[in-house]
C-alpha positions, -999 to 999 in steps of 0.1 A, spaced: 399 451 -114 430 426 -126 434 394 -112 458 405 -84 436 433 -68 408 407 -70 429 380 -51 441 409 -26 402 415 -20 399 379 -15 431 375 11 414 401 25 379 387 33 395 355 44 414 377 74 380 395 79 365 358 83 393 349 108 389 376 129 352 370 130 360 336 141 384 348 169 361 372 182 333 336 185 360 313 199 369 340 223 331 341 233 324 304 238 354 305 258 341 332 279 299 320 284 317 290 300 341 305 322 313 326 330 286 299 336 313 279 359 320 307 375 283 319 382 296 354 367 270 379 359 289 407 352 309 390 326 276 369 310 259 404 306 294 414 286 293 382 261 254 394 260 261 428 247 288 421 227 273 398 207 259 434 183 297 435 171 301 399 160 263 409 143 279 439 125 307 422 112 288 394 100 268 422 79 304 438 70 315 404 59 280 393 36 282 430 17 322 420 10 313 386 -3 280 402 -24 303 431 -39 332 408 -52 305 389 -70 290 415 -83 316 437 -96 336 404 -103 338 376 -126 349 347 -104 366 315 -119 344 281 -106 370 276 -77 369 317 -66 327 314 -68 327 286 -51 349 303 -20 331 333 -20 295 313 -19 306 288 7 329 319 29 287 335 31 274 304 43 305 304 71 294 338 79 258 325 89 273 297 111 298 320 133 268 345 139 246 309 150 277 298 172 278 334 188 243 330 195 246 298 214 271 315 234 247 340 244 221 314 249 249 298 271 249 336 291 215 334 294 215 302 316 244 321 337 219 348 341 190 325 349 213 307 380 219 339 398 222 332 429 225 299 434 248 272 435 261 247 409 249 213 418 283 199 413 318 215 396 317 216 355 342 191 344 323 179 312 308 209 297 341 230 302 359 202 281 330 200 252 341 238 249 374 235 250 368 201 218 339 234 202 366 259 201 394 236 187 371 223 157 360 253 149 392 269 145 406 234 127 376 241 101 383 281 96 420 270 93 410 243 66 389 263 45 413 294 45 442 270 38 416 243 20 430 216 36 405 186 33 425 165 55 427 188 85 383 194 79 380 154 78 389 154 112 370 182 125 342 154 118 359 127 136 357 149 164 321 157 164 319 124 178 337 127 211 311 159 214 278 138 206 291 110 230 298 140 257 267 155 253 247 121 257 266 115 290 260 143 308 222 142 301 222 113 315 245 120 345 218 147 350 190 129 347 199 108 374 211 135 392 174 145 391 159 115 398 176 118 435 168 151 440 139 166 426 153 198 441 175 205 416 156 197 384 153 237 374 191 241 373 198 203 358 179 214 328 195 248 322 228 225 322 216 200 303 209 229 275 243 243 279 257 206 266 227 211 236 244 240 227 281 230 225 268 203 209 252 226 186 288 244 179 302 216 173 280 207 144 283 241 130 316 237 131 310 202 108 295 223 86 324 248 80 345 218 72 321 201 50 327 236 27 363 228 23 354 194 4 329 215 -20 355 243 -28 381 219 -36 355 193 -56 325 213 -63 307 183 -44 285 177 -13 308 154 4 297 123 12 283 109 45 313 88 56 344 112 40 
């Protein structure tokens, strides 16, 4: 294979790995209009849907494990290939926090939230946009635009420490509600969760361009 086909093989992973992470942000989306909407129907879809984003992760690995097989990559090209495998791993973990957030959807069924989703609905919407920043700086390996996928993170942690505590006390007034508290207090885990995976992605884009771990504070 010339250098050209191999680069073509390459472009075309990296739209494989962009639909992939279309198909995830789509999903988080959806488990939290779901959730805020107490939407069954539409939970059990992200639920069962989640075997396709499986299938291509599986697709995407057997891409990546064939190009370095069959292939001799130069030090930047390994480097892509071995961090687009780790990338894989994280979108399938994201989609399966997104289930996880369906699952709590499920669990609620019939009752009603103890107040309207204002917080949580906003950590997805700050999830979705850093994970898409970091998938757009490692195709485009932009170290800038992953540097403040990290910067981001932040807002998320502080987010998620708020409305555990906003819960919390929310408990403390009315034991009533402590079952469904909880549930939402492991929806905001999980965003949280996202948003770290999402860290991770971008922390790739440093290593392909530098063949380095990057530092704590980059």
């Amino acid at each position: 294979m010339t250098r050209d086909a191999f680069h073509d093989r390459l472009n075309n992973l990296f739209k494989k790995l962009l639909k992939m992470g279309a198909l995830v942000e789509e999903t988080i989306q959806q488990s939290v209009d779901a959730l805020a909407a107490l939407d069954d129907k539409l939970a059990k879809q992200i639920i069962d849907g989640d075997d396709q984003i499986d299938i291509m992760e599986v697709e995407l690995e057997q891409e990546c494990l064939t190009l370095l097989a069959t292939q001799q990559p130069l030090a930047k090209d390994l480097r892509m290939i071995g961090a687009t495998l780790k990338v894989i791993t994280d979108l399938e973990r994201i989609a399966d926090h997104a289930v996880d957030i369906s699952e709590v959807t499920l669990a609620l069924r019939g009752q009603k939230l103890i107040k309207p989703l204002i917080d949580i609905p906003r950590m997805a919407t700050m999830s979705i946009e850093m994970l898409h920043d970091s998938l757009t700086a490692l195709i485009e390996q932009d170290v800038e635009l992953a540097k403040q996928v990290g910067k981001k993170d932040d807002l998320i942690d502080d987010l998620n420490t708020q409305i555990f505590h906003e819960l919390l006390i929310l408990m403390m007034s009315n034991p009533k509600i402590i079952g469904q508290a909880t549930q939402l207090q492991l929806v905001s885990l999980y965003l949280e969760r996202i948003g770290d995976h999402a860290v991770n992605i971008a922390e790739w884009v440093y290593y392909i361009k530098t063949g380095q771990k990057p530092p704590r504070k980059w």
